[in-house]
N, C-alpha and C positions, 0 to 999 in steps of 0.2 A: 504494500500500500504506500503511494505515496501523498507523504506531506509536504504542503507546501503550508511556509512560513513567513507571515506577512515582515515585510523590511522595517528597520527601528522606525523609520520617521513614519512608516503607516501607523503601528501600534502607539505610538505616544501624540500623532495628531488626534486617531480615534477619541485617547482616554481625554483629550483636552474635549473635546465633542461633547464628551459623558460627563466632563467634570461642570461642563457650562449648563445642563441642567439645575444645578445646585444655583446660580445666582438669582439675587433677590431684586434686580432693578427689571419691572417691564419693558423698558425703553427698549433695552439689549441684554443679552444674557452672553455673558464669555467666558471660555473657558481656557486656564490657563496650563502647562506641564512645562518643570524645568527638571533638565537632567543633566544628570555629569556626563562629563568627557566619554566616561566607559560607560556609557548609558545605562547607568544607573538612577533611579529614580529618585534627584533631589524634594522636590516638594509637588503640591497641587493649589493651585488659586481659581477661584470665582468672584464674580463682583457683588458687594452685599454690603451691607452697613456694617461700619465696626462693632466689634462683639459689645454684646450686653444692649446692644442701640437699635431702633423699632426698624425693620427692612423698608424699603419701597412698597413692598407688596401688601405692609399692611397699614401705611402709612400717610403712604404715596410719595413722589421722589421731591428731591430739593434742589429746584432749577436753577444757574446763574445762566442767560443766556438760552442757549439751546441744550446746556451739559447737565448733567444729576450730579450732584456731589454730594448727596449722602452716602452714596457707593464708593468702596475702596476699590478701585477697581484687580482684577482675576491677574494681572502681569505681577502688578504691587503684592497682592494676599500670597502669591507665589515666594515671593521673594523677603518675606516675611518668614512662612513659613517653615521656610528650608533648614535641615541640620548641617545639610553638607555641600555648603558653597565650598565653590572650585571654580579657581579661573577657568575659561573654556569652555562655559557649559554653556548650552542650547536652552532656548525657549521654544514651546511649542501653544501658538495662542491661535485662538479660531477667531481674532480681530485682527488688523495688522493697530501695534501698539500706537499710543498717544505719545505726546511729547513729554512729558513728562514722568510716563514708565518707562519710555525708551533713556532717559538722563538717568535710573535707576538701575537699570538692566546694564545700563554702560561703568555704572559705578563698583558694581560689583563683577564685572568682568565675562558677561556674557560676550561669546564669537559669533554664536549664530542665533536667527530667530527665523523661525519658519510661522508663517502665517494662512488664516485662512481666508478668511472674507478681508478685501480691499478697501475697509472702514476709513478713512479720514474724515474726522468733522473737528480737528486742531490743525495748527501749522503745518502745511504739508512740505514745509523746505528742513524742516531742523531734523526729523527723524532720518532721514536720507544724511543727509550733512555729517552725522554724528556717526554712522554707519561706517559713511566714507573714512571720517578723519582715524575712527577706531578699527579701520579695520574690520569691522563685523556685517557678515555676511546676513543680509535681507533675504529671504528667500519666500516666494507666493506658491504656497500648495499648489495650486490650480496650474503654477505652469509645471510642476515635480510631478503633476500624474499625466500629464500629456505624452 
């Protein structure tokens, strides 16, 4: 019998898919997976209100503009959450990041981020920019399964 086994970036865009169920803002739901270098599973983020604090969903959200910011957003609860930061690691998010996950993700030394939906509703020159200057690799699902 043979198995076939799906490749790293299928199985940790998937669980980003599954993890974005879990957020709490109606607007959008995202979901986040960061892993080490050895694809090992650093952490999981979703967008939701900070812990102890009422969701969107029961609340409803808190607009500046067009943006919710009661939600933390799913790149940021990521990178929170993790035990085992490691220069090199990958994000795998089913939004492409904001400007100011992407200035987080750069702080802590993420190379790659693989994306799934072509979300920009921020600056759309700084996250490119920052990519460039650091070196890290942008990558859009949609053109990794063509």
């Amino acid at each position: 019998m043979l198995i076939v086994r799906p490749s790293w970036d299928s199985t940790w865009m998937s669980m980003a898919r599954v993890i974005k169920a879990r957020g709490t803002c109606p607007r959008l739901q995202v979901g986040a997976v960061l892993v080490t270098p050895m694809n090992k599973l650093a952490a999981v983020g979703y967008n939701g209100a900070p812990t102890l604090m009422p969701h969107c969903i029961d609340e409803g959200c808190i607009l500046e503009g067009s943006h919710c910011v009661r939600a933390v957003h799913a790149e940021l609860n990521a990178i929170l959450n993790t035990q085992l930061r490691q220069h090199g690691m990958t994000l795998y998010t089913t939004h492409y990041p904001c400007s100011r996950c992407m200035a987080a993700l750069c702080q802590i030394g993420v190379k790659r981020i693989v994306y799934g939906a072509d979300y920009r509703n921020t600056d759309e020159t700084l996250v490119p920019e920052l990519a460039k200057r650091l070196r890290i690799e942008l990558v859009s699902w949609k053109e990794m399964i063509r």
